[in-house]
VMD Tcl script that draws the C-alpha trace (Angstrom):
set ca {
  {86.37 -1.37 136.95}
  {88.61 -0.85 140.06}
  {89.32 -4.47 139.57}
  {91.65 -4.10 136.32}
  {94.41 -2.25 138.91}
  {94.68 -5.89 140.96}
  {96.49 -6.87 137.07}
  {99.08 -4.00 137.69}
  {99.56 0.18 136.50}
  {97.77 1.92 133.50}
  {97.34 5.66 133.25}
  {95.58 8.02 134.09}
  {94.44 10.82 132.34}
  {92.94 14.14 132.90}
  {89.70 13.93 134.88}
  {89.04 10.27 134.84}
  {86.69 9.59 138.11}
  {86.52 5.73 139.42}
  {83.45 4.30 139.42}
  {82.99 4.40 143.60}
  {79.44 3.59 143.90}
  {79.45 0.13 141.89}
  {83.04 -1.05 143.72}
  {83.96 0.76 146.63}
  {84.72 -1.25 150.33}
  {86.44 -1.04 153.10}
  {88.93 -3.78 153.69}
  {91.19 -1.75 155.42}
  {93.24 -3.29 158.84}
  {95.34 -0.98 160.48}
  {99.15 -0.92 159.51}
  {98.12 -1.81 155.69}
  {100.54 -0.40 153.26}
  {98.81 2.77 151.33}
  {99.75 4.83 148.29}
  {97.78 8.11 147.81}
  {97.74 9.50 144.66}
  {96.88 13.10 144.13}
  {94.14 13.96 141.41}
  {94.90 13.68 137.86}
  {96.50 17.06 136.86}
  {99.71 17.62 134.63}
  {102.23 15.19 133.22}
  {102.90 13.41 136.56}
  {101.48 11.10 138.83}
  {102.32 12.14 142.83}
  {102.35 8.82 145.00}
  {103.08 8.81 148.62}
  {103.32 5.40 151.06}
  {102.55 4.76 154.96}
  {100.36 3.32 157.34}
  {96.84 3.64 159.50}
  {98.16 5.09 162.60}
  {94.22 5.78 164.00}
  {90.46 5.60 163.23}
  {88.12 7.71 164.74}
  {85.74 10.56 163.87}
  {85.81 13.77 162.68}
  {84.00 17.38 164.20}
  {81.11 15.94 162.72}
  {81.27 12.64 163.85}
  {81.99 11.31 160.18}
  {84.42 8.24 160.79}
  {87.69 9.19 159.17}
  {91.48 7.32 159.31}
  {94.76 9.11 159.55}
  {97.97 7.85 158.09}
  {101.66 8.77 158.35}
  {101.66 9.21 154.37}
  {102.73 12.73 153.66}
  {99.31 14.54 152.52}
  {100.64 17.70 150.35}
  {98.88 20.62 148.86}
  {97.38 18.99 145.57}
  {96.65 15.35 147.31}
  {93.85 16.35 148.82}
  {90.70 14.93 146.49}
  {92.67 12.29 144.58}
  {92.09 8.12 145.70}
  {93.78 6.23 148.66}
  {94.48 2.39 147.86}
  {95.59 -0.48 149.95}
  {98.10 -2.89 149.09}
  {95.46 -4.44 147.30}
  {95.47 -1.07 144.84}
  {91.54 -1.06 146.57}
  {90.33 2.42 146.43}
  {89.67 2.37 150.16}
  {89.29 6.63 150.96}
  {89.63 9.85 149.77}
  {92.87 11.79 151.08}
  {91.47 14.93 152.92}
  {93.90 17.06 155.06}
  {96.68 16.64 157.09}
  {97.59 18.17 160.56}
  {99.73 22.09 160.17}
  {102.63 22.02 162.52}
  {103.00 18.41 162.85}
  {104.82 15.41 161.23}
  {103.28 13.03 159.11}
  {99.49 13.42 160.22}
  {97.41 12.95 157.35}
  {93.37 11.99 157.32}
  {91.67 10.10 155.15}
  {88.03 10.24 154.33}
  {87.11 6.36 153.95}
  {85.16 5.13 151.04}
  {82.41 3.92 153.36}
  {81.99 7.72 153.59}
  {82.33 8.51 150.59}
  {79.83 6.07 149.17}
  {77.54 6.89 151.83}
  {77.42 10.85 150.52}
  {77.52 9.70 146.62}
  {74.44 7.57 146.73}
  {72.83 10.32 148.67}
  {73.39 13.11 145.90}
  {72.12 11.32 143.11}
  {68.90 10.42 144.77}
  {65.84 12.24 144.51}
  {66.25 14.69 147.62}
  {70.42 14.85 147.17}
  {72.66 15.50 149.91}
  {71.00 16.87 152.92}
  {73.49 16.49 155.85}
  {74.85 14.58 157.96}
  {72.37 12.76 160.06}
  {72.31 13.53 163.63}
  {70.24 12.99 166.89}
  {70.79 16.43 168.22}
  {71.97 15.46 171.99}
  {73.80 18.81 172.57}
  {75.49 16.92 175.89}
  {76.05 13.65 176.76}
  {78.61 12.37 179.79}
  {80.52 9.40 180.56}
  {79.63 7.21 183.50}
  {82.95 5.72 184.59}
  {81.79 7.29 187.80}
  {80.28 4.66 190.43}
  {78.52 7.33 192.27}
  {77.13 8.83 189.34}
  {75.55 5.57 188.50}
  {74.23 4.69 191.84}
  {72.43 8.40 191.43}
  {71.00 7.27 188.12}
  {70.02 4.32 189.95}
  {71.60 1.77 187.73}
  {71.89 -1.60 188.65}
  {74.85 -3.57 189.57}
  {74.86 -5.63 186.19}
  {74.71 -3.02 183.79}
  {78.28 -1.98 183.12}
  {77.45 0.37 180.23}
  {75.62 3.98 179.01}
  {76.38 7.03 178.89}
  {74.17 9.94 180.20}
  {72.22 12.39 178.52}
  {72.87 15.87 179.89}
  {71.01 18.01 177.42}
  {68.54 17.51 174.17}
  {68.45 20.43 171.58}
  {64.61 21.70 171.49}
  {64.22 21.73 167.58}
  {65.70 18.17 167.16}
  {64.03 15.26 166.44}
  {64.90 13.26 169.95}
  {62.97 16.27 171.99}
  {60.03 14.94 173.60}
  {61.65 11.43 172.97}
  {64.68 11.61 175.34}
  {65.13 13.43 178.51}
  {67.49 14.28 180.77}
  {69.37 11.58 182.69}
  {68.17 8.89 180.43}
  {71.39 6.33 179.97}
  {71.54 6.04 176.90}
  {72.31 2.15 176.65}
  {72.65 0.96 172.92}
  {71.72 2.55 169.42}
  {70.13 -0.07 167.09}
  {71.61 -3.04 169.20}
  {75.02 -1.79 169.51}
  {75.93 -1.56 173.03}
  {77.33 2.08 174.14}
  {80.02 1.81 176.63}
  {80.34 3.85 179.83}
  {82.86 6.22 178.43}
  {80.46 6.70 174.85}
  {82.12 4.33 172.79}
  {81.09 1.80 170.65}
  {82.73 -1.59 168.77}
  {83.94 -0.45 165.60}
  {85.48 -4.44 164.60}
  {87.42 -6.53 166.96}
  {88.74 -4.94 169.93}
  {88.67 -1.63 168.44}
  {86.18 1.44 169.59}
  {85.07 4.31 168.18}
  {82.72 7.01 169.71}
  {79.38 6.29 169.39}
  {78.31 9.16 167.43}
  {79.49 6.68 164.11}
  {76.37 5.03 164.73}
  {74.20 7.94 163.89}
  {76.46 9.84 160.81}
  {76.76 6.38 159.54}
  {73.16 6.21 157.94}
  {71.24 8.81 155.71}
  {69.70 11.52 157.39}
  {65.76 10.81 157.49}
  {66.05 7.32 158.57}
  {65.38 5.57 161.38}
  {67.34 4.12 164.57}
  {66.18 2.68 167.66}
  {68.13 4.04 171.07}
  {68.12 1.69 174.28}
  {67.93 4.12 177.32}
  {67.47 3.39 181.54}
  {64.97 5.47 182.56}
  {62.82 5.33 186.02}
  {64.43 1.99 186.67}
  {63.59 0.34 183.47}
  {64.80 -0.09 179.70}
  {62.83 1.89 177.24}
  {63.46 1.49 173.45}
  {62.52 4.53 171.53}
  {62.73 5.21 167.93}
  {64.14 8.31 166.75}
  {64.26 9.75 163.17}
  {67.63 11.14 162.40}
  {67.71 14.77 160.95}
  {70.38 16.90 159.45}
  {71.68 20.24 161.43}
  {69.56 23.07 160.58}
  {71.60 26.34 159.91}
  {69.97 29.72 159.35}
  {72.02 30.90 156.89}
  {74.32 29.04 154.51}
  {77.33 27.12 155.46}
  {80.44 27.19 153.76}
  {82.39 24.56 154.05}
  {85.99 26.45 155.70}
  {88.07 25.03 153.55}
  {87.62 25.68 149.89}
  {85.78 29.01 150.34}
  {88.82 30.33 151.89}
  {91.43 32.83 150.57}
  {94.90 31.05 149.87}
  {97.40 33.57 151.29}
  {97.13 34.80 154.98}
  {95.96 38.08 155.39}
  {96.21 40.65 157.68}
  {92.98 41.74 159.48}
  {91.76 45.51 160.72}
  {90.78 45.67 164.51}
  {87.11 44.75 164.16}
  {88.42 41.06 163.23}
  {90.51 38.64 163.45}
  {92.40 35.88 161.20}
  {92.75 31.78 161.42}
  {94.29 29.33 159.67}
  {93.47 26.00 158.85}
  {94.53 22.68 158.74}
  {93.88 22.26 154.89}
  {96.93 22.94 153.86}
  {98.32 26.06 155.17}
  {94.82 27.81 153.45}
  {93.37 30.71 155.87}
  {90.07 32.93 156.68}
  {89.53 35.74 157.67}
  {86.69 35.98 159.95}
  {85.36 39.69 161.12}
  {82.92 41.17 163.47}
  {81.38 45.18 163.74}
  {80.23 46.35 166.94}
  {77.97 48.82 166.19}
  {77.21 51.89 169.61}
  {74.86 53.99 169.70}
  {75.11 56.50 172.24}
  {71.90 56.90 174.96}
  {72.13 60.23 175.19}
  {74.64 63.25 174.65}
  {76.81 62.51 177.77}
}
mol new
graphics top color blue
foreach p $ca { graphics top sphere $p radius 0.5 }
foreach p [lrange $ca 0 end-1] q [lrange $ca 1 end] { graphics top cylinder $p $q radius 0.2 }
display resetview
């Protein structure tokens, strides 16, 4: 009962999980105090303290917050509270070579994935419309081409649609894409997130399960066109591991037919090789 911390401190102990799905929200304002504890291991409790610096989304469009609370190795996977002790996130990574530049996966996130994996069909992905390319259209050329009229001060337009998606056949290129389930898109792809604050529009999609349903407002052929598209999760042909976890701790140096990386997860790296295989033509 994530309400019993509003009465003050108790312990933890080893490998006690908070009940997310019954009690999680996100009340979170930017420049909130946070403390981010690290998970439950040993005979100490880690706490750090800052502020939401930023909210926007991750590579795959997930929304995400970063804070200037120092995110160490062993932080990542333990809670994030607000001043309110509110679980409101999941501490995640924080930024190699910088100061202070940690991320936070929010519980909105988080509960979104958790009611997912207990369901019949579990976790499938994150949903996603599959526009491979979309482009701003702060451009007032570019919108008299698209033949836009004068009181439509929004969209963004769709460059390219991946074949195998689930928009293919549905949207085309140079359809504006207008709003997504109501929400107005704004000429340089962002949406409202609350107030006067914008996020890409992307969040509108990853926000929902993938399999469901969203309408997208588009201009096309001097008209508006709502079209209903169901979201799908990115198809891979082999498995995906997830970069982080998978990887080897220590740095290591890599033969010629590769190379090495590192990551942002804490200073954790992979290794990531390639063969080139020749085969001669003939004897010259």
């Amino acid at each position: 009962n994530l309400s019993a911390w509003s009465h003050g401190w108790r312990a933890l102990t080893h490998g006690y999980i908070f009940n997310i799905l019954s009690d999680v929200f996100w009340p979170l304002r930017c420049g909130f105090g946070l403390e981010s504890l690290d998970a439950c291991s040993g005979d100490n409790v880690s706490v750090t303290r800052g502020v939401v610096s930023r909210i926007d989304v991750n590579a795959e469009s997930l929304l995400r917050f970063q804070i200037d609370a120092a995110i160490n190795p062993g932080n990542s996977g333990g809670p994030v509270f607000d001043k309110t002790f509110a679980v409101v996130g999941i501490a995640s990574s924080h930024l190699k070579r910088a100061t202070n530049i940690g991320y936070v996966i929010p519980a909105e996130t988080v509960k979104l994935f958790l009611e997912q994996a207990v369901g019949q069909d579990g976790f499938r992905g994150v949903a996603k419309a599959w526009l491979s390319y979309t482009q701003s259209l702060e451009s007032p050329w570019l919108r008299r081409r698209l033949k836009l009229p004068a009181d439509q001060t929004g969209g963004i337009r769709i460059g390219a649609v991946e074949p195998l998606g689930p928009s293919f056949g549905k949207l085309e290129v140079d359809d504006v894409l207008l709003a997504i389930d109501g929400c107005p898109v704004a000429r340089d792809g962002t949406v409202v997130l609350r107030g006067q604050e914008r996020i890409a529009f992307q969040y509108c999609i990853t926000r929902r399960p993938a399999g469901t349903t969203m309408e997208a407002s588009v201009w096309r052929d001097g008209a508006v066109h709502d079209i209903k598209i169901t979201t799908q999760a990115p198809l891979y042909i082999a498995p995906r591991h997830d970069g982080w976890d998978c990887n080897p701790v220590h740095e290591r140096k890599c033969s010629s037919i590769g190379h090495s990386r590192r990551t942002h997860n804490h200073g954790r790296s992979a290794c990531c090789g390639f063969l080139i295989l020749l085969y001669p033509l003939d004897k010259s």
